[in-house]
C-alpha positions in Angstrom: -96.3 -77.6 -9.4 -98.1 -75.6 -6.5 -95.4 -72.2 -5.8 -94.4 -72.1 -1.7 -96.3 -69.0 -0.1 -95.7 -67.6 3.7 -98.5 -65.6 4.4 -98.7 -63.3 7.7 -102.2 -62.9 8.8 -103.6 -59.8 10.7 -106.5 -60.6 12.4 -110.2 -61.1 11.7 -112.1 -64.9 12.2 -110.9 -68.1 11.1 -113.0 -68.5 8.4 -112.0 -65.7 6.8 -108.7 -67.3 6.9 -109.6 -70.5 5.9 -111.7 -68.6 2.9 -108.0 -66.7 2.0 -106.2 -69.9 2.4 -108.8 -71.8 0.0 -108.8 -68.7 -2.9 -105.0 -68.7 -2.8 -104.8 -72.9 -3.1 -107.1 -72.4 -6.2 -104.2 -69.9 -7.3 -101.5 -72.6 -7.2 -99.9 -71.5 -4.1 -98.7 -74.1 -1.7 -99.1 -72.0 1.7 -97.5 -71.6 5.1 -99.4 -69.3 7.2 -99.8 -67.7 10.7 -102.4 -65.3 11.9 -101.7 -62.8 14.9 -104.1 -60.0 16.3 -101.9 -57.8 18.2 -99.1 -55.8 18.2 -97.0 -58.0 20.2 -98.2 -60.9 17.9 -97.1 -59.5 14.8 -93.1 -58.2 16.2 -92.8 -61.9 17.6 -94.1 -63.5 13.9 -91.6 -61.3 12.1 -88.7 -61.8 14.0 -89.3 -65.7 13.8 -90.1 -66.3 10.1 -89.1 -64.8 6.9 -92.9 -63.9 5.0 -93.7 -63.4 1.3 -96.7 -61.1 2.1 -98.8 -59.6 4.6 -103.1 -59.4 4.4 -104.3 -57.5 7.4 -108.0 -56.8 8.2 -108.7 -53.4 8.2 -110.9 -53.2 11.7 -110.1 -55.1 14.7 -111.2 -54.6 18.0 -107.6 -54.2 19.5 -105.3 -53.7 16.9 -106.5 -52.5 13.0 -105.0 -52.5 9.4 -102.7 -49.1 9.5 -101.2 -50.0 13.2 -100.1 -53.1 11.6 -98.4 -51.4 8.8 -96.9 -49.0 10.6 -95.2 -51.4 12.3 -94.4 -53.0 9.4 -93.0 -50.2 8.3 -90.9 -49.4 11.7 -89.7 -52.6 11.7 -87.6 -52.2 8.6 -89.5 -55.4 6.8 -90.3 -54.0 2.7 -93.3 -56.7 2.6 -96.7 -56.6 -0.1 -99.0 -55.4 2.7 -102.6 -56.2 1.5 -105.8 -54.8 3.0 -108.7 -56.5 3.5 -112.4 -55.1 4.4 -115.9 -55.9 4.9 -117.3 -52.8 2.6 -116.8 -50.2 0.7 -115.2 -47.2 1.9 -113.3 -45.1 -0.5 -111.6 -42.5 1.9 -110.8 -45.4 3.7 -109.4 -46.9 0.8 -107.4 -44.1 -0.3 -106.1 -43.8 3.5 -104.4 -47.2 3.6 -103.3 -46.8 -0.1 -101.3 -43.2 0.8 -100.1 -45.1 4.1 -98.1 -47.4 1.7 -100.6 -50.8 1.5 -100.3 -52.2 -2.3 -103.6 -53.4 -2.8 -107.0 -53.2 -0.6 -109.4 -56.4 -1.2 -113.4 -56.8 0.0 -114.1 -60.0 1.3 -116.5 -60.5 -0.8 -114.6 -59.8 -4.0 -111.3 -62.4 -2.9 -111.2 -63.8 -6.3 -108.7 -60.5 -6.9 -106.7 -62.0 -4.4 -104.5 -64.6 -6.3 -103.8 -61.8 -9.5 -102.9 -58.9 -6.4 -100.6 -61.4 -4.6 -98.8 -62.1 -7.9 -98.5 -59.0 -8.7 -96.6 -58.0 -5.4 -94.7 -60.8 -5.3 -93.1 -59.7 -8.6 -92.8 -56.2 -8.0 -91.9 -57.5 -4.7 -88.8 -59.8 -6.4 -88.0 -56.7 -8.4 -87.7 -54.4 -5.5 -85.3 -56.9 -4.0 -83.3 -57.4 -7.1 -82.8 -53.5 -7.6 -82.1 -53.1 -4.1 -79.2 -55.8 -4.3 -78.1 -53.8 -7.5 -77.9 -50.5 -5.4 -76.0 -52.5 -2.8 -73.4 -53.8 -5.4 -73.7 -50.2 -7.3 -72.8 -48.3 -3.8 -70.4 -51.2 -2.6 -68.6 -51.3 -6.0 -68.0 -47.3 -6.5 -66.8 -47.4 -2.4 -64.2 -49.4 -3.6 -63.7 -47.4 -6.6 -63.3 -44.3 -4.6 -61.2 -45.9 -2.6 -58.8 -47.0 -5.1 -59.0 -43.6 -7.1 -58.5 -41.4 -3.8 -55.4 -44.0 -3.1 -53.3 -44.5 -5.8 -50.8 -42.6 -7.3 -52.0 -41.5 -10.4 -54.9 -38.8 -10.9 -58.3 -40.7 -12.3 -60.8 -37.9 -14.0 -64.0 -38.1 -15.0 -65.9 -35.9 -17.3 -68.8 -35.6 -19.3 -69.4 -34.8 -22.5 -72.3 -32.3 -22.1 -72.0 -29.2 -19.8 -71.6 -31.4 -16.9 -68.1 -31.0 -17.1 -65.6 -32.5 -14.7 -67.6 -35.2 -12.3 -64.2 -36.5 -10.5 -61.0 -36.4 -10.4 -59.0 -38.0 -7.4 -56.9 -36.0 -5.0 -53.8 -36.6 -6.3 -53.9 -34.2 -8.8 -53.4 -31.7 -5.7 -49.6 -34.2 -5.0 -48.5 -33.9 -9.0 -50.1 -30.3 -9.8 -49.9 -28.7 -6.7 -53.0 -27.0 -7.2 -56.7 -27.6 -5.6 -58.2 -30.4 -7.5 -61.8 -29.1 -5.9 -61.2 -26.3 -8.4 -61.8 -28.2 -11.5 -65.4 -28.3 -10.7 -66.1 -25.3 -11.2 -63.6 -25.1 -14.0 -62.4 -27.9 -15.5 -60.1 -26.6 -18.0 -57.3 -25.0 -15.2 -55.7 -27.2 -15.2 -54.3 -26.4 -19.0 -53.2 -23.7 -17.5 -50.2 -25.6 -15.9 -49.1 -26.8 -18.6 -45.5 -25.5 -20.1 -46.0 -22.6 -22.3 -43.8 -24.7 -25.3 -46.3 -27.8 -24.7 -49.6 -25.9 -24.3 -50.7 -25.1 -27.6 -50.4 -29.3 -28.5 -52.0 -30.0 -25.7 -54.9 -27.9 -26.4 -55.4 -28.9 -30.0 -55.0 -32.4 -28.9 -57.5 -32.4 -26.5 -60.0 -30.7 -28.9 -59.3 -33.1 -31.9 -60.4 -36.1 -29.4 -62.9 -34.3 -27.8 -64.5 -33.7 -31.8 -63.5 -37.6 -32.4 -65.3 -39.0 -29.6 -68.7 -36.8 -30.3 -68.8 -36.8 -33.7 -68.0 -40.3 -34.6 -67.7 -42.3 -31.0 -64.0 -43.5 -31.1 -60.4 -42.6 -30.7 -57.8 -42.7 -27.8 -56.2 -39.7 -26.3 -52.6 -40.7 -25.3 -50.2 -37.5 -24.8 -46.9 -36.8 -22.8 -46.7 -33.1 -21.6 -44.9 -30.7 -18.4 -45.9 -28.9 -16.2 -45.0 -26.1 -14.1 -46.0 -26.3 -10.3 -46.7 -23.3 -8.1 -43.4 -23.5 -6.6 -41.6 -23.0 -10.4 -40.5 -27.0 -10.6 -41.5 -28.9 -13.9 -42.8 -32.4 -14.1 -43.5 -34.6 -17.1 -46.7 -36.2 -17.2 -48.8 -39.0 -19.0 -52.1 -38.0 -19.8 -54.5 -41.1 -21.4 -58.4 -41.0 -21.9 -60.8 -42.9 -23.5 -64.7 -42.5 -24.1 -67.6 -44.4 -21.8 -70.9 -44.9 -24.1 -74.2 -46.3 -22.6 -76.9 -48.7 -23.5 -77.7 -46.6 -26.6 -74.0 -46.9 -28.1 -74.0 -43.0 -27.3 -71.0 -41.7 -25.7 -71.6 -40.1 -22.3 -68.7 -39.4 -20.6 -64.9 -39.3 -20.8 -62.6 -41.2 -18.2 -59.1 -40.6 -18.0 -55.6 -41.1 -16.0 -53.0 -38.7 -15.1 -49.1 -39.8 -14.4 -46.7 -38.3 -13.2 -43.6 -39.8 -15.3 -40.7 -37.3 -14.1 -38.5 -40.2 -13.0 -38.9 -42.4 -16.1 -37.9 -39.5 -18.3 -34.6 -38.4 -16.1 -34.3 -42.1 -16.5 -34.8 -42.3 -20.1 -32.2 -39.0 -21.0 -29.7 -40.6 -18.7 -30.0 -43.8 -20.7 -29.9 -41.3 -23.9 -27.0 -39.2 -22.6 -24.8 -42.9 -21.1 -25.6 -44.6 -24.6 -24.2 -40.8 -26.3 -21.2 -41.3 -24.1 -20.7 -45.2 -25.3 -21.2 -44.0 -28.7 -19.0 -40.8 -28.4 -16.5 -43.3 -26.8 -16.4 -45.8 -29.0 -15.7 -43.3 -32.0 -12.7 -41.8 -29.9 -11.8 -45.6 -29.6 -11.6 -46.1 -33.4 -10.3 -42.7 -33.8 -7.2 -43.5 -31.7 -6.8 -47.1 -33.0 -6.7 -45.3 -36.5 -4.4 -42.9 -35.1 -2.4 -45.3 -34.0 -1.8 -47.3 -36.7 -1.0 -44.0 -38.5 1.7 -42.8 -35.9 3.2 -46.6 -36.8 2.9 -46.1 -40.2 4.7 -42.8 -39.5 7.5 -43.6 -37.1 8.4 -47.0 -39.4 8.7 -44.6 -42.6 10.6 -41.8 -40.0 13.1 -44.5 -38.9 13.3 -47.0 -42.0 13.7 -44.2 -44.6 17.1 -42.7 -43.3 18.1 -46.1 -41.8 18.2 -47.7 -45.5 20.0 -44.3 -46.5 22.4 -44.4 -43.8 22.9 -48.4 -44.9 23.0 -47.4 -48.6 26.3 -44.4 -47.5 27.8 -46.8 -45.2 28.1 -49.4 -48.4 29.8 -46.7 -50.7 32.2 -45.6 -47.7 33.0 -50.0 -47.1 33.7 -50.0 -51.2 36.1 -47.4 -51.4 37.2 -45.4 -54.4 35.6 -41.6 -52.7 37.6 -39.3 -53.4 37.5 -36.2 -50.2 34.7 -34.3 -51.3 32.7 -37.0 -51.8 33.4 -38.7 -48.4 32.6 -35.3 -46.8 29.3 -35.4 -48.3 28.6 -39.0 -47.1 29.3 -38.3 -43.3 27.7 -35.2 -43.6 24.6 -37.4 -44.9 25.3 -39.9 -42.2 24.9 -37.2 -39.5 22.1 -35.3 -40.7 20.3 -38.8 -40.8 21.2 -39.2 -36.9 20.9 -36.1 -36.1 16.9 -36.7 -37.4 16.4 -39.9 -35.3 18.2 -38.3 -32.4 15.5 -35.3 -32.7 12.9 -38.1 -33.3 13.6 -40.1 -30.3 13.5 -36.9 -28.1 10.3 -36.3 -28.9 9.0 -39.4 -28.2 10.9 -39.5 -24.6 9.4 -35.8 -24.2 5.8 -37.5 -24.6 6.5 -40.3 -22.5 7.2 -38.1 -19.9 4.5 -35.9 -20.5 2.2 -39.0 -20.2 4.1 -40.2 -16.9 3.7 -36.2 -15.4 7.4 -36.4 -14.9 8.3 -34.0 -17.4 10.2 -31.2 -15.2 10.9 -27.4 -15.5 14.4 -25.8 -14.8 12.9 -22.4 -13.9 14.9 -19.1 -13.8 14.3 -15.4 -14.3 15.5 -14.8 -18.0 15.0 -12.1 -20.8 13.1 -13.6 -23.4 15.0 -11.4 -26.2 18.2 -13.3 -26.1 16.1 -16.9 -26.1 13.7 -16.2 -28.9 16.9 -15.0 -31.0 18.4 -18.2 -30.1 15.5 -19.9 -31.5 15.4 -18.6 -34.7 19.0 -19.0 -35.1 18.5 -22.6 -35.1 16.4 -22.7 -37.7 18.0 -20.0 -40.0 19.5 -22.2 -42.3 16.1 -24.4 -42.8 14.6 -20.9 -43.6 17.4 -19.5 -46.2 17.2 -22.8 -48.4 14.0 -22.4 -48.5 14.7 -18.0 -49.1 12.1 -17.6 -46.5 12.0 -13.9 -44.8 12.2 -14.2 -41.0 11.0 -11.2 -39.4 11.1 -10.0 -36.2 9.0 -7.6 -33.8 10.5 -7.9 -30.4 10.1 -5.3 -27.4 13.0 -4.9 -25.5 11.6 -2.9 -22.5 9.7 -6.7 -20.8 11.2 -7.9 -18.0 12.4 -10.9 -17.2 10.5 -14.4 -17.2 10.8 -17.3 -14.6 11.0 -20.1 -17.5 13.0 -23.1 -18.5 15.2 -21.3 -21.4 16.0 -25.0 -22.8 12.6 -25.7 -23.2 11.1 -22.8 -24.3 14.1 -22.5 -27.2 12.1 -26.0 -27.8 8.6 -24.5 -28.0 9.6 -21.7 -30.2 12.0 -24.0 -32.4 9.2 -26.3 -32.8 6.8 -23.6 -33.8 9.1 -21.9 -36.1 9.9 -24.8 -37.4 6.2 -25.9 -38.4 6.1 -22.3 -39.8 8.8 -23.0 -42.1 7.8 -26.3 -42.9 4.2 -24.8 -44.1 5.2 -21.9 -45.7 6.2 -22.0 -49.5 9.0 -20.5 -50.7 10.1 -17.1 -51.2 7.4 -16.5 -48.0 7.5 -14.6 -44.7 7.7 -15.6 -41.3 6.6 -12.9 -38.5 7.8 -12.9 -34.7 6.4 -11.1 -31.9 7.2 -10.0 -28.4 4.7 -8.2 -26.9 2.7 -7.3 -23.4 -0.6 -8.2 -23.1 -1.6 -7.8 -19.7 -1.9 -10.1 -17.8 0.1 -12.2 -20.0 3.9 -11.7 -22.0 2.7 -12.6 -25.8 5.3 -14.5 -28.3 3.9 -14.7 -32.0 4.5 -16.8 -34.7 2.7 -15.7 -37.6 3.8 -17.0 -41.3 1.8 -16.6 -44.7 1.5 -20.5 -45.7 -1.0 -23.0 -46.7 -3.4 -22.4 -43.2 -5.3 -24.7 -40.7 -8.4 -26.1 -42.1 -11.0 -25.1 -39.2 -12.4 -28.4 -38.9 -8.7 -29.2 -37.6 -7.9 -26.1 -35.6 -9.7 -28.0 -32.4 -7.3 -30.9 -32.9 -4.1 -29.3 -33.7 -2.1 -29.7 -30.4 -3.5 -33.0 -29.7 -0.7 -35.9 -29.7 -0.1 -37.9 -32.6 -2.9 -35.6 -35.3 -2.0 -34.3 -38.6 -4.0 -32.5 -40.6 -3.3 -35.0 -43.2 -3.3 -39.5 -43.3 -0.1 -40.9 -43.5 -0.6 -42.0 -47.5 -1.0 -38.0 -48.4 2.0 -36.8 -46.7 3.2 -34.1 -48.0 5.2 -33.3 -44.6 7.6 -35.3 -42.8 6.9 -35.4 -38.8 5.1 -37.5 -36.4 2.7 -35.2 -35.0 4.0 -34.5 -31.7 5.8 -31.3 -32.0 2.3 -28.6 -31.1 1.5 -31.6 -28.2 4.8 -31.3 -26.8 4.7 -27.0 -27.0 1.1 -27.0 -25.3 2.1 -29.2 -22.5 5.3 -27.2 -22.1 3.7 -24.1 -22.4 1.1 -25.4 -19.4 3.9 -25.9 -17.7 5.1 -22.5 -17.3 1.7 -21.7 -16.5 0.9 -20.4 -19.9 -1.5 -21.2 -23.0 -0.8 -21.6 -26.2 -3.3 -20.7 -29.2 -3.4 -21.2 -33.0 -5.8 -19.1 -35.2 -6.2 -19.3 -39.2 -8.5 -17.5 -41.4 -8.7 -20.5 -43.4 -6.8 -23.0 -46.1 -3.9 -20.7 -47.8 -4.5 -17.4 -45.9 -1.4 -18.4 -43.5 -1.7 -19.2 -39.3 -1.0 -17.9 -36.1 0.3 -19.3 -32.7 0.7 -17.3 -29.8 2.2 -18.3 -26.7 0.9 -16.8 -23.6 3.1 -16.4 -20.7 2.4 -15.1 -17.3 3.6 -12.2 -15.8 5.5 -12.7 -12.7 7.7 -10.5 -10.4 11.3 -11.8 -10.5 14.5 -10.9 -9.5 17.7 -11.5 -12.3 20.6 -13.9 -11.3 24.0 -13.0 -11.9 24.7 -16.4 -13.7 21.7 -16.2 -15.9 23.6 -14.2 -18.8 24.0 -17.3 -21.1 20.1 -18.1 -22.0 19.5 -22.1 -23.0 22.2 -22.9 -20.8 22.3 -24.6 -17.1 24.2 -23.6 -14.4 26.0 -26.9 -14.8 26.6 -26.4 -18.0 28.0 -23.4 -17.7 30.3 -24.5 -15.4 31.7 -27.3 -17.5 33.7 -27.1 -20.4 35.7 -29.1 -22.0 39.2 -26.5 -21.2 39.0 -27.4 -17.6 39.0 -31.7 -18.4 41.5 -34.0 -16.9 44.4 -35.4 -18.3 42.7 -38.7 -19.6 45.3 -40.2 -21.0 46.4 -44.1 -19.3 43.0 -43.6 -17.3 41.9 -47.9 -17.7 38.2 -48.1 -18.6 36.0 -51.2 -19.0 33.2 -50.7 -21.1 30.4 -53.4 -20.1 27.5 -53.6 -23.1 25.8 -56.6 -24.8 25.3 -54.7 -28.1 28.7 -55.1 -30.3 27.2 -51.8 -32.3 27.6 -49.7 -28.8 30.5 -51.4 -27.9 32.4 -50.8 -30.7 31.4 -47.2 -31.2 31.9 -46.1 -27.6 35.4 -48.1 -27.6 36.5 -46.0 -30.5 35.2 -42.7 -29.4 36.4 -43.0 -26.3 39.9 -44.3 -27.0 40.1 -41.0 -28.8 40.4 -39.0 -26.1 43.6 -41.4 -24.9 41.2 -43.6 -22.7 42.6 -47.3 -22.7 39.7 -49.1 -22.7 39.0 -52.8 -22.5 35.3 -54.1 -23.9 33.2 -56.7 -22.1 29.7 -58.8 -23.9 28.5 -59.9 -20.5 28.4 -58.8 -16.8 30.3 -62.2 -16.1 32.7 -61.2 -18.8 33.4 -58.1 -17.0 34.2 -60.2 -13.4 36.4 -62.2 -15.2 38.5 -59.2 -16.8 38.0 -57.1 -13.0 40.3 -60.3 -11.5 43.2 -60.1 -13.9 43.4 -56.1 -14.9 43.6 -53.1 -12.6 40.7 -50.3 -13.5 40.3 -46.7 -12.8 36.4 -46.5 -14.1 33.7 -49.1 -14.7 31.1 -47.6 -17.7 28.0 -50.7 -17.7 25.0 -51.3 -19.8 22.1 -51.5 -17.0 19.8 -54.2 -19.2 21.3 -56.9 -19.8 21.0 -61.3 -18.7 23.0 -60.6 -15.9 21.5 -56.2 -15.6 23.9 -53.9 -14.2 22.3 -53.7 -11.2 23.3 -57.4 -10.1 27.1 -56.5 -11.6 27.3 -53.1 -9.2 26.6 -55.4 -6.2 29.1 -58.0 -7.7 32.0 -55.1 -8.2 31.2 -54.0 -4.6 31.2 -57.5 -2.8 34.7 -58.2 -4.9 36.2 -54.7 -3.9 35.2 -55.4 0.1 36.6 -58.9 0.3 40.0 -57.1 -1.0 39.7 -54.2 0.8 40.6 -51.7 -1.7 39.0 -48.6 -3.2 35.7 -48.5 -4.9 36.2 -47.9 -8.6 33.5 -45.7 -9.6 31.0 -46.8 -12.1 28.7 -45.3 -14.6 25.1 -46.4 -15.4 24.3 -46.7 -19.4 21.0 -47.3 -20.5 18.8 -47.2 -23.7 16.0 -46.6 -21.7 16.3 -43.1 -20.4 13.9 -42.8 -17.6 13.4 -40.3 -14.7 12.5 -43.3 -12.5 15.1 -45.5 -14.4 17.5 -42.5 -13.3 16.5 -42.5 -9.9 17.2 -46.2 -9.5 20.4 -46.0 -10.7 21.5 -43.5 -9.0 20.1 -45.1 -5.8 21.8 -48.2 -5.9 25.0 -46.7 -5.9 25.9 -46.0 -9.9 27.8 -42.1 -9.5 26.3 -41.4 -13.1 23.8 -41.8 -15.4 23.6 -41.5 -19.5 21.4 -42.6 -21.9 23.1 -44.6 -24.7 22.1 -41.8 -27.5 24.6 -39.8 -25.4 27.3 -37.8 -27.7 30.8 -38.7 -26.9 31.5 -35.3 -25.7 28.7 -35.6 -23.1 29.9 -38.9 -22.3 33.2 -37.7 -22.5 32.2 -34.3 -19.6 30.5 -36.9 -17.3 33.0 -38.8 -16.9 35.5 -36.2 -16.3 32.5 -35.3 -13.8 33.1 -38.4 -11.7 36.8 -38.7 -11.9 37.2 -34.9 -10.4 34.6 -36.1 -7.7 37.2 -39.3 -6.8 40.1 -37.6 -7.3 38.9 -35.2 -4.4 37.7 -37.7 -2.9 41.2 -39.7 -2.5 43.1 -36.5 -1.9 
């Protein structure tokens, strides 16, 4: 199958073209030809045709060999330009050759034609091919550059001779902040930005790879490293290479990408610091749950203990048969028992409020002599049966507190107590008063069992022990520190315990603040209020005929509050219900309404009741008293609100009962007069 050939012809006869056109038939070549033999010939023949090869004659009268090559050349057309000539002329020869012909052919010799042609048209084919391959090579690493001078990340290049760095993209200048031009002349700068406590990784890492890849041709670099910009800020980056190899298998250079991963490692200690929050969370969850369950554990031994007691005395009292001594030793039993719950209770109002924030202060200027005396009073006794010296160290030349006295007698009561309840018999309690500027120091130092120091952190935190409910050793519930550190905070104080270890003894200290103050006259009796002062039981009513009616649902409250009362010569009539108590207001005249606040029909609705009945008659208010077993500051406020003139909480003694309500008779009383 004959091979399609354009040839271009520059000048000379047509039978020298028909001779060219026979020699290249012979050759197989099926051929498309034109011949032109001027300039203006030659531009219009290239323009209009597309030609495989060009065979010029060297002399023509008008236009000769190298003018045709040269424009050839000018014209931009990389075409086999053949020569051909009548005779030998070497100079001539070597002329045309230099001027960039590829072959130059006598006439007489054109059976060279066909293997020149050939030739060219392959080296012709090859030229075209490589140039396509430049074109790709130039296109293809424009849009490399492109995409490395345009994305984020640094892209590096380096060989591994002494090449060294033969790119890296400008955003090494955005994460380092340094000239990335620089690391041509020395590539290994930018090592020199790296965090002092990650360079010395860095660098063996890079020269372990660096051996890896030369030595034996593989391995991946793949390290996370800071750091430190010109302006002092650190970032975190990625740093990943991998060796390039040629057509030999040998490696040749190393290519590499640089990322800045700042971001995904604030993200990534954030996610470590939220999940050590969950997890630090979730303990304090099962911590309290456990603590829980222990305070129940506690409070249901606390109250069921002395409650079976209490049952078990109340049964040998209902027999009969006790002689005196023996009955004085059961209601002293009785009241010690109630006297615990009473003291049990309190503490668990006290933390209720303290929960609530509506734990208040009574604050007055006071001597703290007289009050810590007072305090350690109270528990004397405790501290004899158990022949426990109680020693005190107090200076007498402080002045004057603002403080509640009640409740810091309760901080230093509990404290002493917990002294006393730690320290073994025979042992010695130490108190001090001292001034510590800028704070008045109170002591309470004993020589007892300790504070382990894995507890000390947790030691005025509500319901802890030192000790689970099944090794208790102990009784309490584990409010008593909570309750002094809150109350202490309240006077604007700390409070402190320090132990040198299990069985060398502890110390709490109680820090007050000093403030100036100025003494009030009616101060002189510490732990007592104003109103208390005021009221005693010398300057009570005559109570005697006074007609009560005593509204509860509980018979047990009823009964006991009937009985207590009626000993002070109070008639008093008993009511189950609020309806109960309408019902008795119709028939009997009454001088003072006492009423249980929750009940079907509350206390609140019977108030309202009393008040619509006493309107429709037009007589006198009777004036009524709020009871409740829920003794709340907001409970109080309500009651007093909606018109009660009192308020008592059902654990109320019957002398307090007894001065509140000689309270609101002397109000009516003045009142009517």
């Amino acid at each position: 199958m004959d091979i399609s050939l354009r040839v271009l012809i520059v000048g000379d006869s047509r039978e020298d073209v028909e001779s060219l056109l026979v020699e290249l038939c012979r050759g197989g070549y099926e051929v498309t030809c034109d011949r032109v033999d001027t300039a203006e010939g030659m531009t219009n023949a290239l323009s209009e045709t597309e030609w495989d090869v060009v065979i010029a004659a060297y002399n023509l009268p008008n236009f000769s060999a190298p003018a045709a090559l040269d424009l050839l050349q000018k014209s931009g057309f990389e075409l086999p330009f053949i020569t051909l000539s009548d005779g030998v002329d070497e100079d001539l020869a070597v002329k045309t050759m230099k001027a960039g012909a590829k072959d130059y052919i006598l006439k007489e010799n054109l059976r060279r034609l066909v293997p020149v042609v050939e030739r060219e048209l392959r080296e012709s084919q090859v030229r075209r091919e490589r140039k396509k391959m430049e074109k790709e090579l130039q296109q293809s690493e424009y849009r490399f550059l492109q995409l490395a001078e345009n994305i984020t990340e640094v892209f590096w290049m380096s060989s591994t001779d002494e090449s060294g760095m033969l790119y890296i993209s400008p955003a090494y200048e955005k994460i380092w902040g340094r000239n990335y031009k620089s690391l041509y002349e020395q590539p290994t700068t930018w090592l020199d930005a790296i965090h002092p406590d990650d360079r010395d990784r860095i660098e063996r890492a890079v020269m372990t790879h660096q051996l890896l890849w030369i030595q034996h041709g593989v391995g991946s670099y793949d390290e996370e490293f800071r750091i430190i910009r010109p302006d002092g800020s650190v970032r975190w980056i990625r740093d990943r290479a991998f060796p390039i190899k040629d057509e030999s298998g040998r490696i040749c250079r190393i290519t590499g990408i640089a990322e800045d991963i700042t971001e995904c490692k604030q993200a990534e200690r954030e996610r470590e610091a939220l999940l050590a929050r969950e997890q630090k969370a979730r303990l304090e969850a099962q911590e309290a749950n456990r603590l829980k369950d222990e305070f129940l554990a506690i409070i249901s031994d606390e109250l069921r203990i002395p409650l079976n007691a209490n049952y078990g005395w109340a049964q040998l009292l209902g027999m009969g048969g006790l002689d005196p001594e023996r009955q004085q030793i059961v209601l002293e039993a009785l009241e010690q028992n109630a006297r615990a719950r009473e003291h049990l209770i309190r503490a668990l109002l006290d933390v209720s409020h303290m929960i609530s924030g509506k734990l208040r202060l009574d604050l007055r200027p006071l001597s703290l002599v007289p009050i810590i005396k007072a305090a350690v009073e109270t528990v004397r006794q405790t501290a004899e049966a158990k022949r426990i010296e109680m020693k005190m160290m107090l200076d007498p030349s402080i002045n004057p507190v603002m403080i509640d006295p009640e409740r810091l007698q309760q901080v230093l009561g509990n404290l002493l107590s917990n002294a006393i309840k730690f320290t073994p018999d025979k042992g010695r309690i130490e108190i001090f008063l001292e001034q510590v500027d800028p704070y008045i120091q109170i002591r309470v130092k004993d020589y007892g069992m300790g504070i382990p120091s894995d507890f000390l952190p947790y030691m005025f935190n509500r319901f802890r022990r030192a000790e689970g409910s099944t090794k208790r050793s102990q009784k309490g519930l584990g409010l008593g520190l909570a309750i002094v550190k809150h109350l202490v905070e309240l006077h604007g104080g700390s409070v402190l315990a320090e132990s040198p270890g299990e069985g060398k003894g502890a110390t709490v200290t109680v820090r007050l603040p000093i403030r100036d103050v100025q003494r009030k006259e009616d101060d002189s009796e510490p732990g007592r209020s104003p109103a208390k002062q005021e009221e005693s039981f010398g300057s009570l009513p005559a109570l005697y005929n006074w007609n009560l009616l005593l509204v509860d649902d509980e018979v047990d409250v009823r009964t006991l509050l009937k009985i207590a009362l009626e000993g002070y010569g109070i008639h008093v009539t008993a009511a189950a219900s609020a309806q109960e108590a309408l019902e008795i207001l119709e028939r009997k005249r009454l001088d003072l309404l006492i009423s249980d606040i929750r009940m079907p029909m509350d206390g609140y609705v019977l108030l309202e009741k009393v008040r619509e009945w006493e309107r429709q008659r037009g007589i006198s208010k009777i004036p009524v008293i709020a009871l409740t077993a829920f003794a709340r500051e907001d409970e109080h406020e309500r009651a007093l609100s909606a018109g009660f003139q009192a308020y008592l909480p059902k654990q109320a003694k019957p002398d307090e009962l007894i001065t509140v309500i000689a309270k609101v008779i002397n109000q009516f009383t003045e009142t009517a007069s």
